[in-house]
C-alpha positions in Angstrom: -45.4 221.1 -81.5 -42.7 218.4 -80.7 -44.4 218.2 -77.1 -48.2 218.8 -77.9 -48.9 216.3 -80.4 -47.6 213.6 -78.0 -49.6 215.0 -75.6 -52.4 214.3 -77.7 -51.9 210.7 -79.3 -50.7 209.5 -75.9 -54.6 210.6 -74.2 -55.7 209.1 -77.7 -54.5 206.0 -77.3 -55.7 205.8 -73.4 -59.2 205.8 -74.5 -58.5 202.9 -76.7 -57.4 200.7 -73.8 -59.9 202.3 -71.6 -62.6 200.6 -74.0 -61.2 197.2 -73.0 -62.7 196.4 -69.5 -59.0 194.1 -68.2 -56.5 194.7 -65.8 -53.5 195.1 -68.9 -55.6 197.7 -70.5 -56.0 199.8 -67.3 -52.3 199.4 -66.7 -51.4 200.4 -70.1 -54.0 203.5 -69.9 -52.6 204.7 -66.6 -49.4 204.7 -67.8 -50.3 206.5 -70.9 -52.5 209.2 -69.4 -49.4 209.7 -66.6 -46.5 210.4 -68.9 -49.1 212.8 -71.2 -49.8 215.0 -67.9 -46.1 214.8 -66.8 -45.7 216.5 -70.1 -48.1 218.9 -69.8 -47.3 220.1 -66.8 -43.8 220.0 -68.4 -44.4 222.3 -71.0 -46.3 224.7 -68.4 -43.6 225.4 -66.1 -41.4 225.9 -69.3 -44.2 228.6 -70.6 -44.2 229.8 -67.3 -40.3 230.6 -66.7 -39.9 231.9 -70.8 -42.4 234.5 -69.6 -40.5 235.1 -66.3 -37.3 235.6 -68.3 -36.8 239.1 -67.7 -38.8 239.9 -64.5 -36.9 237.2 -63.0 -39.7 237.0 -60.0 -40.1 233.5 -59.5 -38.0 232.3 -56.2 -35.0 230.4 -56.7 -36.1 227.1 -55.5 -39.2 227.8 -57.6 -37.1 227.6 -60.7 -35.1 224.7 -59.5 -38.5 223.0 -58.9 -39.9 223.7 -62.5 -37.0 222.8 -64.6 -36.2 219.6 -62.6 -37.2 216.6 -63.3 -39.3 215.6 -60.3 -42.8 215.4 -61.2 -44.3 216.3 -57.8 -42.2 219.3 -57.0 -43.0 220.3 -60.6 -46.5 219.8 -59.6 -46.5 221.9 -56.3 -45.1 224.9 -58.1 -48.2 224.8 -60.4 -50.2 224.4 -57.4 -48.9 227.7 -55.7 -49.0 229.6 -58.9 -53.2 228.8 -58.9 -52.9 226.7 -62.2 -53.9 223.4 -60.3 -56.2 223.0 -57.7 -55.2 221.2 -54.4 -57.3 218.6 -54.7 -56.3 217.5 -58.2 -53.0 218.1 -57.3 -53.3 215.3 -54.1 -54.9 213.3 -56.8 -52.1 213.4 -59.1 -49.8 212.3 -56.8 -51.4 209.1 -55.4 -52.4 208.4 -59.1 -48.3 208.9 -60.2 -47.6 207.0 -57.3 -49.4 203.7 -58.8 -47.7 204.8 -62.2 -44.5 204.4 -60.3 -45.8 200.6 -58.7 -46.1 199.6 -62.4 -43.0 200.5 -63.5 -41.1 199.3 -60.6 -43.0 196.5 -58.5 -46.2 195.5 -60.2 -49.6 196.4 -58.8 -51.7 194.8 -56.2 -54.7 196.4 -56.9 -55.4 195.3 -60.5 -59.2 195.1 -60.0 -59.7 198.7 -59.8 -57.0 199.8 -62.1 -58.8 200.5 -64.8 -60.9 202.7 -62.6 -57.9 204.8 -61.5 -57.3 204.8 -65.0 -60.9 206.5 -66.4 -60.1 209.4 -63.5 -56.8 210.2 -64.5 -57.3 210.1 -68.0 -60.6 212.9 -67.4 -58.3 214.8 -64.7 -55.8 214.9 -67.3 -58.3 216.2 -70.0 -59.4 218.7 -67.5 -56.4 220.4 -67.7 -55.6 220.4 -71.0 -56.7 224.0 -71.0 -55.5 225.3 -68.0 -51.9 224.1 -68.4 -51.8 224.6 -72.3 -54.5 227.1 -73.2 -57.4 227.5 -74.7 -55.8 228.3 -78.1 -52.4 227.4 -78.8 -49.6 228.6 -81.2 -47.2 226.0 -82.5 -43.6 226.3 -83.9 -44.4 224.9 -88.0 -42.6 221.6 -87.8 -43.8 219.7 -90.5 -42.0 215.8 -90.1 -44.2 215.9 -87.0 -47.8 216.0 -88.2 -48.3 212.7 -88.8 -52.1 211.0 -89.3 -52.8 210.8 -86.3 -51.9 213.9 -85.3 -54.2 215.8 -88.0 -57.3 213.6 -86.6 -56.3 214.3 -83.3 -55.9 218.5 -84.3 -58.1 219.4 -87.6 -56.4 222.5 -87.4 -53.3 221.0 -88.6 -54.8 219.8 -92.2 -55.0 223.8 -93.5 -52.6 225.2 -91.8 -49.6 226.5 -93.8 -48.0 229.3 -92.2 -45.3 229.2 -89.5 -46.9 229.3 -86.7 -49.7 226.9 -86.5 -52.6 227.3 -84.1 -54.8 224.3 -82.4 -57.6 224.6 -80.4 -56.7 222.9 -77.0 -60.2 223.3 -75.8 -61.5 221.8 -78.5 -59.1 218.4 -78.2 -60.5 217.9 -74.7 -63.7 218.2 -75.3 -63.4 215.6 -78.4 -61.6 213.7 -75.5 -64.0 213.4 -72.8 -66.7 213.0 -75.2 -64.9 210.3 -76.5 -63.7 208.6 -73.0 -66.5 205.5 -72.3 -67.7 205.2 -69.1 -66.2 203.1 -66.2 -68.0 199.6 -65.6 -68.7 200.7 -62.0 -68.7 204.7 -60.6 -65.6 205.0 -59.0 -66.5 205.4 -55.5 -68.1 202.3 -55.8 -65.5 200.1 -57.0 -62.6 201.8 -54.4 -65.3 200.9 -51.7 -65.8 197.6 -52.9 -62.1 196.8 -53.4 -61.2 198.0 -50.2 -63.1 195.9 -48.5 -62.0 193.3 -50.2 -58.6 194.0 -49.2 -59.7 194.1 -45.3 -61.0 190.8 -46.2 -57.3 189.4 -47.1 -55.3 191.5 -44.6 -57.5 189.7 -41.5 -57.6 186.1 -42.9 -53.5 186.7 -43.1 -53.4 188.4 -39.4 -55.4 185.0 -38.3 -52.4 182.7 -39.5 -50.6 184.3 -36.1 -53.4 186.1 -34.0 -53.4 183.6 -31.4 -49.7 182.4 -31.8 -47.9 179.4 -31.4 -49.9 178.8 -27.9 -53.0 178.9 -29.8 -54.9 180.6 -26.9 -52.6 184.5 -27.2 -54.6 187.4 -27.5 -54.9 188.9 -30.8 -54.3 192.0 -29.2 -51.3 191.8 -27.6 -49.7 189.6 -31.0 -51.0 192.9 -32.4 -48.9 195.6 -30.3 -46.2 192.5 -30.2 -45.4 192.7 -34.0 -46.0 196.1 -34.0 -43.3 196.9 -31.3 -40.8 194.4 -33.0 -41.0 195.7 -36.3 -40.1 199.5 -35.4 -38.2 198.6 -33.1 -35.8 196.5 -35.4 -36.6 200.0 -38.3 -35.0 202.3 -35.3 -32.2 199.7 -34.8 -31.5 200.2 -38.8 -31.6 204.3 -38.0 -29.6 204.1 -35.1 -26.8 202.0 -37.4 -27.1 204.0 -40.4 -26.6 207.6 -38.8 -23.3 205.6 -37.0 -22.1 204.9 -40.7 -22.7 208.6 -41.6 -20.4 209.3 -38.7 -17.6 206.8 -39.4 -17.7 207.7 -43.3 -17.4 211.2 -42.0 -14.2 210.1 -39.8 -12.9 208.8 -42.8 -13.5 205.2 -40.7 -15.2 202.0 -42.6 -18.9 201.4 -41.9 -19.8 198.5 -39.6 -22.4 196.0 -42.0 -25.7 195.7 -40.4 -27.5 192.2 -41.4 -30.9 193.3 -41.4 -32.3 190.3 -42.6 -30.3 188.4 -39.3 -32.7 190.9 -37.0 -35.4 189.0 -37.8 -34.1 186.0 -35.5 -34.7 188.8 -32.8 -38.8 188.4 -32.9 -39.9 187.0 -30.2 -37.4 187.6 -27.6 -36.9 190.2 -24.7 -34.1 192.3 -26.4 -36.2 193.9 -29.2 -38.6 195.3 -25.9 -35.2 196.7 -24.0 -33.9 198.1 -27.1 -37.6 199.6 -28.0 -37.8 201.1 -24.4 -34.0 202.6 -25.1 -34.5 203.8 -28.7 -38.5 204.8 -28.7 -38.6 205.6 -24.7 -42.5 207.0 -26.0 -43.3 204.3 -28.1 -46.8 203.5 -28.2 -48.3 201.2 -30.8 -49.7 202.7 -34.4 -53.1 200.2 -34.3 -53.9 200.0 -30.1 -56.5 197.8 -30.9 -58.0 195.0 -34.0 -58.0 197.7 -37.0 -60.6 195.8 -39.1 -64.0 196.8 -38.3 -62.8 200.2 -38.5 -61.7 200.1 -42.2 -64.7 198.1 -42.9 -66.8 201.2 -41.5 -64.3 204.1 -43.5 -64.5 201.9 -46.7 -68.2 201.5 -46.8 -68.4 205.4 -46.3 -66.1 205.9 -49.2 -68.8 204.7 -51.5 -71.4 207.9 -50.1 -68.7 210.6 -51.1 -69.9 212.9 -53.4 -66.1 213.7 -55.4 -64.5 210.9 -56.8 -61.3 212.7 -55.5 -62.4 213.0 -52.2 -63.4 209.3 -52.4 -59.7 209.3 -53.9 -57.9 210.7 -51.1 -59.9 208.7 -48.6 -58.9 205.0 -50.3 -55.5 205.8 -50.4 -54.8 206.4 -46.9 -56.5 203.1 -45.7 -54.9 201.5 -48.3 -51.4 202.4 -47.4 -52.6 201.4 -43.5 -53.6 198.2 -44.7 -50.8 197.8 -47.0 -48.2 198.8 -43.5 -50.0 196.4 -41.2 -49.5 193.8 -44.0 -46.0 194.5 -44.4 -45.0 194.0 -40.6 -47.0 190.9 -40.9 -45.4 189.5 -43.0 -42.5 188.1 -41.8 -44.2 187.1 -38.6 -46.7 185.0 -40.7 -43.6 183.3 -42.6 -42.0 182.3 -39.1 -45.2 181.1 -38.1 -45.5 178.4 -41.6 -42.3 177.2 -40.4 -43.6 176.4 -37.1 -46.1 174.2 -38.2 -43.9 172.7 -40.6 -41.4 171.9 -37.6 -44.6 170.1 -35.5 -45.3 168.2 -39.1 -42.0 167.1 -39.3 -42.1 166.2 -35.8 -45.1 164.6 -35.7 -44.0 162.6 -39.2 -40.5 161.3 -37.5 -43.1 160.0 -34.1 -44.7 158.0 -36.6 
Protein backbone atom coordinates (compact mmCIF):
# COMPACT_ATOMS: atom_id res chain seq x y z
CA UNK A 1 0.00 0.00 0.00
CA UNK A 2 3.00 2.27 1.02
CA UNK A 3 3.94 2.44 -2.84
CA UNK A 4 0.45 2.42 -4.56
CA UNK A 5 -1.26 5.19 -3.00
CA UNK A 6 1.60 7.42 -3.96
CA UNK A 7 1.30 6.18 -7.13
CA UNK A 8 -2.04 7.37 -7.17
CA UNK A 9 -2.10 10.96 -5.59
CA UNK A 10 1.08 11.75 -7.48
CA UNK A 11 -1.07 11.07 -11.24
CA UNK A 12 -3.79 12.92 -9.12
CA UNK A 13 -2.13 15.80 -8.64
CA UNK A 14 -0.65 15.91 -12.46
CA UNK A 15 -4.05 16.41 -13.80
CA UNK A 16 -4.41 19.39 -11.50
CA UNK A 17 -1.40 21.15 -13.08
CA UNK A 18 -2.22 19.79 -16.37
CA UNK A 19 -5.57 21.98 -16.11
CA UNK A 20 -3.39 25.09 -15.98
CA UNK A 21 -2.19 25.79 -19.64
CA UNK A 22 1.74 27.45 -18.33
CA UNK A 23 5.09 26.34 -18.69
CA UNK A 24 5.42 25.85 -14.38
CA UNK A 25 2.46 23.69 -14.49
CA UNK A 26 3.77 21.36 -17.29
CA UNK A 27 7.09 21.22 -15.49
CA UNK A 28 5.57 20.40 -12.26
CA UNK A 29 3.20 17.68 -14.06
CA UNK A 30 6.04 16.02 -15.84
CA UNK A 31 7.89 15.70 -12.92
CA UNK A 32 4.96 14.28 -11.11
CA UNK A 33 3.77 11.81 -13.74
CA UNK A 34 7.85 10.65 -13.96
CA UNK A 35 8.49 9.78 -10.36
CA UNK A 36 4.71 7.92 -10.21
CA UNK A 37 5.85 5.58 -13.28
CA UNK A 38 9.49 5.19 -11.86
CA UNK A 39 7.47 3.69 -9.13
CA UNK A 40 5.50 1.69 -10.83
CA UNK A 41 7.67 0.14 -12.73
CA UNK A 42 9.50 -0.13 -9.29
CA UNK A 43 7.03 -2.10 -7.69
CA UNK A 44 6.79 -4.43 -10.91
CA UNK A 45 10.19 -5.67 -11.16
CA UNK A 46 9.88 -6.17 -7.25
CA UNK A 47 6.51 -8.42 -8.03
CA UNK A 48 8.31 -9.85 -10.60
CA UNK A 49 11.60 -11.15 -8.66
CA UNK A 50 9.22 -12.16 -5.29
CA UNK A 51 7.58 -14.51 -7.77
CA UNK A 52 11.00 -15.69 -9.25
CA UNK A 53 12.19 -16.41 -5.69
CA UNK A 54 12.39 -20.01 -5.89
CA UNK A 55 12.69 -20.74 -9.75
CA UNK A 56 15.50 -18.44 -9.68
CA UNK A 57 15.19 -18.07 -13.71
CA UNK A 58 15.76 -14.64 -14.27
CA UNK A 59 19.62 -14.05 -15.57
CA UNK A 60 21.83 -12.48 -13.24
CA UNK A 61 22.27 -9.18 -14.79
CA UNK A 62 18.45 -9.25 -15.12
CA UNK A 63 18.24 -9.13 -11.40
CA UNK A 64 20.95 -6.62 -10.94
CA UNK A 65 18.96 -4.57 -13.51
CA UNK A 66 15.55 -4.76 -11.61
CA UNK A 67 16.60 -4.11 -8.16
CA UNK A 68 18.96 -1.15 -9.16
CA UNK A 69 18.22 2.00 -9.17
CA UNK A 70 18.57 2.95 -12.77
CA UNK A 71 15.37 3.71 -14.29
CA UNK A 72 16.15 2.75 -17.82
CA UNK A 73 17.82 -0.58 -17.25
CA UNK A 74 14.80 -1.16 -14.96
CA UNK A 75 12.76 -0.28 -17.86
CA UNK A 76 14.55 -2.63 -20.52
CA UNK A 77 14.02 -5.56 -18.32
CA UNK A 78 10.23 -4.87 -18.41
CA UNK A 79 10.63 -4.52 -21.99
CA UNK A 80 12.18 -8.05 -22.56
CA UNK A 81 9.81 -9.61 -20.23
CA UNK A 82 6.69 -8.31 -22.77
CA UNK A 83 5.23 -5.97 -19.94
CA UNK A 84 6.12 -2.76 -22.00
CA UNK A 85 5.98 -2.30 -25.50
CA UNK A 86 9.11 -0.92 -27.39
CA UNK A 87 7.70 1.96 -28.37
CA UNK A 88 6.45 3.22 -25.00
CA UNK A 89 9.49 2.15 -23.62
CA UNK A 90 11.63 4.66 -26.29
CA UNK A 91 9.04 7.12 -25.16
CA UNK A 92 9.75 6.79 -21.64
CA UNK A 93 13.18 7.36 -21.98
CA UNK A 94 13.21 10.61 -23.98
CA UNK A 95 10.29 11.73 -21.65
CA UNK A 96 12.68 10.82 -18.27
CA UNK A 97 15.36 12.35 -20.10
CA UNK A 98 13.57 15.98 -19.94
CA UNK A 99 12.53 14.99 -16.26
CA UNK A 100 16.34 14.79 -15.76
CA UNK A 101 16.79 18.52 -17.73
CA UNK A 102 14.45 19.85 -15.03
CA UNK A 103 16.04 18.67 -12.21
CA UNK A 104 19.50 19.36 -13.30
CA UNK A 105 19.76 22.23 -16.07
CA UNK A 106 16.40 23.78 -16.65
CA UNK A 107 14.48 23.24 -19.97
CA UNK A 108 14.71 24.86 -23.25
CA UNK A 109 11.69 23.72 -24.58
CA UNK A 110 9.18 25.19 -22.18
CA UNK A 111 6.52 25.88 -24.96
CA UNK A 112 5.70 22.38 -25.49
CA UNK A 113 6.23 21.11 -21.95
CA UNK A 114 3.08 20.90 -21.02
CA UNK A 115 2.42 18.76 -24.13
CA UNK A 116 5.16 16.22 -23.15
CA UNK A 117 3.46 16.44 -20.05
CA UNK A 118 -0.51 15.32 -21.16
CA UNK A 119 1.49 12.19 -23.04
CA UNK A 120 3.34 10.97 -20.20
CA UNK A 121 0.73 11.46 -17.78
CA UNK A 122 -1.80 9.00 -20.34
CA UNK A 123 1.30 6.67 -21.06
CA UNK A 124 1.62 6.40 -17.44
CA UNK A 125 -2.11 5.71 -16.93
CA UNK A 126 -1.86 3.19 -19.62
CA UNK A 127 0.09 1.15 -17.73
CA UNK A 128 -1.29 1.23 -14.59
CA UNK A 129 -2.73 -2.16 -15.28
CA UNK A 130 -0.18 -3.84 -16.96
CA UNK A 131 2.58 -3.14 -14.45
CA UNK A 132 0.17 -3.32 -11.26
CA UNK A 133 -2.80 -5.37 -12.32
CA UNK A 134 -6.12 -5.24 -12.94
CA UNK A 135 -7.02 -5.95 -9.27
CA UNK A 136 -4.76 -5.44 -6.64
CA UNK A 137 -4.25 -6.84 -3.08
CA UNK A 138 -2.80 -4.45 -0.48
CA UNK A 139 -0.90 -5.13 2.81
CA UNK A 140 -3.81 -3.34 5.58
CA UNK A 141 -1.84 -0.32 6.64
CA UNK A 142 -4.12 1.92 8.06
CA UNK A 143 -1.83 5.48 8.93
CA UNK A 144 -1.71 5.48 5.13
CA UNK A 145 -5.15 5.90 3.84
CA UNK A 146 -5.43 9.29 4.05
CA UNK A 147 -8.51 11.50 2.15
CA UNK A 148 -7.08 11.57 -0.62
CA UNK A 149 -6.27 8.32 -0.93
CA UNK A 150 -9.99 6.96 -0.26
CA UNK A 151 -11.20 9.41 -3.20
CA UNK A 152 -8.52 8.37 -5.21
CA UNK A 153 -9.42 4.17 -4.32
CA UNK A 154 -13.33 3.92 -3.04
CA UNK A 155 -12.34 0.60 -2.26
CA UNK A 156 -10.44 1.78 0.66
CA UNK A 157 -13.68 3.43 2.54
CA UNK A 158 -15.17 -0.39 3.35
CA UNK A 159 -12.54 -2.30 3.44
CA UNK A 160 -11.65 -3.82 6.93
CA UNK A 161 -9.87 -6.88 6.52
CA UNK A 162 -6.10 -7.40 6.13
CA UNK A 163 -5.61 -7.48 2.91
CA UNK A 164 -7.25 -4.73 1.06
CA UNK A 165 -8.12 -4.96 -2.57
CA UNK A 166 -8.30 -1.86 -5.24
CA UNK A 167 -9.32 -1.83 -8.58
CA UNK A 168 -6.19 -0.61 -10.62
CA UNK A 169 -8.28 -0.65 -13.77
CA UNK A 170 -10.76 1.23 -12.41
CA UNK A 171 -8.16 4.23 -11.09
CA UNK A 172 -7.02 4.62 -14.66
CA UNK A 173 -9.91 4.88 -16.22
CA UNK A 174 -11.19 7.60 -13.55
CA UNK A 175 -7.71 9.00 -14.59
CA UNK A 176 -7.87 9.42 -18.18
CA UNK A 177 -11.37 10.40 -18.02
CA UNK A 178 -10.34 12.91 -15.80
CA UNK A 179 -6.99 14.17 -17.81
CA UNK A 180 -8.30 17.51 -20.02
CA UNK A 181 -7.15 17.72 -23.23
CA UNK A 182 -3.91 19.34 -24.58
CA UNK A 183 -4.44 23.06 -26.05
CA UNK A 184 -2.91 21.77 -29.32
CA UNK A 185 -2.67 17.72 -30.53
CA UNK A 186 0.70 16.83 -29.87
CA UNK A 187 2.05 16.27 -33.24
CA UNK A 188 1.07 19.68 -33.85
CA UNK A 189 2.74 21.50 -31.23
CA UNK A 190 6.28 19.28 -31.58
CA UNK A 191 6.00 20.28 -35.36
CA UNK A 192 5.40 23.73 -34.62
CA UNK A 193 8.10 24.08 -31.94
CA UNK A 194 10.56 22.46 -33.85
CA UNK A 195 10.47 24.73 -36.41
CA UNK A 196 10.65 27.26 -34.36
CA UNK A 197 13.81 26.05 -32.93
CA UNK A 198 15.29 25.78 -36.74
CA UNK A 199 14.27 29.24 -36.82
CA UNK A 200 16.82 30.22 -33.74
CA UNK A 201 19.59 27.70 -34.52
CA UNK A 202 20.03 29.52 -38.26
CA UNK A 203 19.64 33.21 -37.17
CA UNK A 204 22.65 32.10 -34.45
CA UNK A 205 24.74 30.08 -37.34
CA UNK A 206 24.35 33.62 -39.32
CA UNK A 207 26.26 35.60 -36.56
CA UNK A 208 29.49 33.52 -38.07
CA UNK A 209 28.35 32.01 -41.48
CA UNK A 210 30.33 34.23 -43.50
CA UNK A 211 33.20 34.92 -40.88
CA UNK A 212 35.26 37.69 -40.06
CA UNK A 213 35.92 38.25 -43.95
CA UNK A 214 32.42 38.68 -44.41
CA UNK A 215 32.44 37.01 -47.90
CA UNK A 216 33.47 32.94 -46.30
CA UNK A 217 31.28 30.33 -47.39
CA UNK A 218 28.74 29.16 -45.00
CA UNK A 219 29.70 25.91 -45.96
CA UNK A 220 33.03 25.54 -45.38
CA UNK A 221 32.51 27.80 -41.66
CA UNK A 222 30.18 24.76 -41.37
CA UNK A 223 32.62 21.71 -41.82
CA UNK A 224 35.31 24.36 -40.12
CA UNK A 225 33.56 24.39 -36.65
CA UNK A 226 32.62 21.14 -37.13
CA UNK A 227 36.19 19.69 -37.58
CA UNK A 228 37.47 21.99 -34.66
CA UNK A 229 35.07 21.00 -32.29
CA UNK A 230 35.80 17.06 -32.48
CA UNK A 231 38.76 17.49 -33.03
CA UNK A 232 39.51 19.49 -29.77
CA UNK A 233 36.54 16.32 -28.03
CA UNK A 234 39.32 13.66 -29.41
CA UNK A 235 42.15 15.76 -28.03
CA UNK A 236 40.21 15.51 -24.42
CA UNK A 237 39.93 11.35 -25.26
CA UNK A 238 43.33 11.06 -26.30
CA UNK A 239 44.41 12.93 -22.73
CA UNK A 240 42.02 11.25 -20.59
CA UNK A 241 42.82 7.52 -21.60
CA UNK A 242 46.80 8.92 -20.97
CA UNK A 243 45.59 9.79 -17.31
CA UNK A 244 43.98 6.28 -17.02
CA UNK A 245 47.46 4.97 -17.90
CA UNK A 246 49.62 7.18 -15.52
CA UNK A 247 46.95 6.56 -12.56
CA UNK A 248 47.45 2.99 -13.52
CA UNK A 249 51.45 3.44 -13.14
CA UNK A 250 50.83 4.87 -10.02
CA UNK A 251 52.20 8.30 -11.98
CA UNK A 252 50.22 11.79 -11.39
CA UNK A 253 47.86 12.83 -14.24
CA UNK A 254 48.98 15.66 -16.57
CA UNK A 255 45.90 18.63 -16.22
CA UNK A 256 44.46 19.32 -19.54
CA UNK A 257 42.97 23.08 -19.77
CA UNK A 258 40.12 22.46 -21.89
CA UNK A 259 38.80 25.71 -21.82
CA UNK A 260 42.60 27.05 -23.13
CA UNK A 261 41.82 24.73 -26.44
CA UNK A 262 39.50 26.95 -27.51
CA UNK A 263 42.43 29.59 -28.35
CA UNK A 264 43.18 26.70 -30.94
CA UNK A 265 40.05 27.68 -33.40
CA UNK A 266 41.03 29.02 -36.13
CA UNK A 267 44.40 27.81 -36.64
CA UNK A 268 46.26 25.01 -38.68
CA UNK A 269 47.06 22.68 -35.65
CA UNK A 270 43.44 21.58 -34.86
CA UNK A 271 43.41 20.30 -38.89
CA UNK A 272 46.93 18.24 -38.32
CA UNK A 273 45.89 16.99 -35.12
CA UNK A 274 42.23 16.07 -36.73
CA UNK A 275 44.04 14.31 -39.67
CA UNK A 276 46.34 12.38 -36.78
CA UNK A 277 43.56 11.53 -34.39
CA UNK A 278 40.29 11.11 -36.81
CA UNK A 279 42.55 10.00 -40.10
CA UNK A 280 38.58 9.24 -41.50
CA UNK A 281 37.10 12.16 -40.28
CA UNK A 282 34.37 13.42 -42.33
CA UNK A 283 32.02 16.15 -41.22
CA UNK A 284 28.44 15.10 -39.26
CA UNK A 285 26.29 18.00 -41.41
CA UNK A 286 28.31 18.02 -45.21
CA UNK A 287 26.09 20.61 -46.07
CA UNK A 288 23.46 23.77 -44.53
CA UNK A 289 21.25 21.37 -42.25
CA UNK A 290 18.17 23.77 -42.15
CA UNK A 291 15.88 23.13 -44.91
CA UNK A 292 16.19 19.67 -44.15
CA UNK A 293 14.77 19.87 -40.57
CA UNK A 294 12.35 22.32 -41.79
CA UNK A 295 11.07 19.42 -44.28
CA UNK A 296 11.34 16.36 -41.26
CA UNK A 297 9.55 18.83 -38.77
CA UNK A 298 6.68 19.70 -40.97
CA UNK A 299 6.26 15.84 -41.56
CA UNK A 300 6.16 15.24 -37.89
CA UNK A 301 2.80 16.99 -37.71
CA UNK A 302 1.19 14.08 -40.50
CA UNK A 303 2.29 11.14 -38.08
CA UNK A 304 -0.38 9.15 -37.08
CA UNK A 305 1.19 8.02 -33.14
CA UNK A 306 1.97 10.71 -31.09
CA UNK A 307 4.99 8.45 -30.06
CA UNK A 308 6.11 7.99 -33.40
CA UNK A 309 5.72 11.86 -33.76
CA UNK A 310 7.75 11.47 -30.34
CA UNK A 311 10.58 9.55 -31.42
CA UNK A 312 10.90 11.66 -34.54
CA UNK A 313 11.22 15.31 -32.57
CA UNK A 314 13.66 14.04 -30.36
CA UNK A 315 16.23 13.12 -32.74
CA UNK A 316 16.15 16.47 -34.63
CA UNK A 317 16.03 18.08 -31.59
CA UNK A 318 19.20 16.65 -30.13
CA UNK A 319 20.81 17.51 -33.91
CA UNK A 320 19.73 20.83 -33.52
CA UNK A 321 20.62 21.04 -29.94
CA UNK A 322 24.62 19.44 -31.10
CA UNK A 323 24.98 21.90 -33.96
CA UNK A 324 24.05 24.63 -31.39
CA UNK A 325 26.44 23.51 -28.96
CA UNK A 326 29.57 23.59 -31.32
CA UNK A 327 28.34 26.91 -32.29
CA UNK A 328 28.52 28.26 -29.54
CA UNK A 329 31.67 29.14 -28.71
CA UNK A 330 32.57 30.10 -32.25
CA UNK A 331 29.60 32.71 -32.06
CA UNK A 332 31.06 34.09 -28.68
CA UNK A 333 34.62 34.62 -30.38
CA UNK A 334 33.03 36.15 -33.13
CA UNK A 335 31.00 39.13 -30.49
CA UNK A 336 34.42 39.74 -29.43
CA UNK A 337 35.56 40.51 -32.79
CA UNK A 338 33.21 43.10 -33.45
CA UNK A 339 33.68 44.41 -30.16
CA UNK A 340 37.65 44.64 -30.94
CA UNK A 341 36.68 46.72 -34.51
CA UNK A 342 34.28 48.93 -32.13
CA UNK A 343 36.85 49.63 -29.95
CA UNK A 344 39.04 50.27 -32.66
CA UNK A 345 37.05 52.23 -34.52
CA UNK A 346 36.04 54.36 -31.07
CA UNK A 347 39.99 54.99 -30.24
CA UNK A 348 40.31 56.38 -34.49
CA UNK A 349 37.84 58.79 -33.45
Amino acid sequence: MRSIVPIAEQLDRALAELAIDHPLNGRIALILVDNGLELMCHQKCADLLFEDRHRNSRRLTQRSDARGRAFDRKTQFLKELGHIPPDQVRAMAILHEYRNQLYHVGLRDDPIIGQLAHLYFRLAAGLLEPLLSAQRHLRWEPEVVSDAARRLLPELVTTKYRRARVDMTGLRDRLVAACPQPPMPVERALSAHLLFRVDQAEAAFGIIAKGRSGIDDPVDTLRTIQLEADTIAAIVRFRRDGDKALKAKGLPPKPLDVDALGMARGTKVLVDLNARLLPSWKPRYPQLPFESWRKRANSIGAKRTALTALEMFDQIRKEIDQLEEIMAEPIEDMHGWHQHLEDVAMDSR
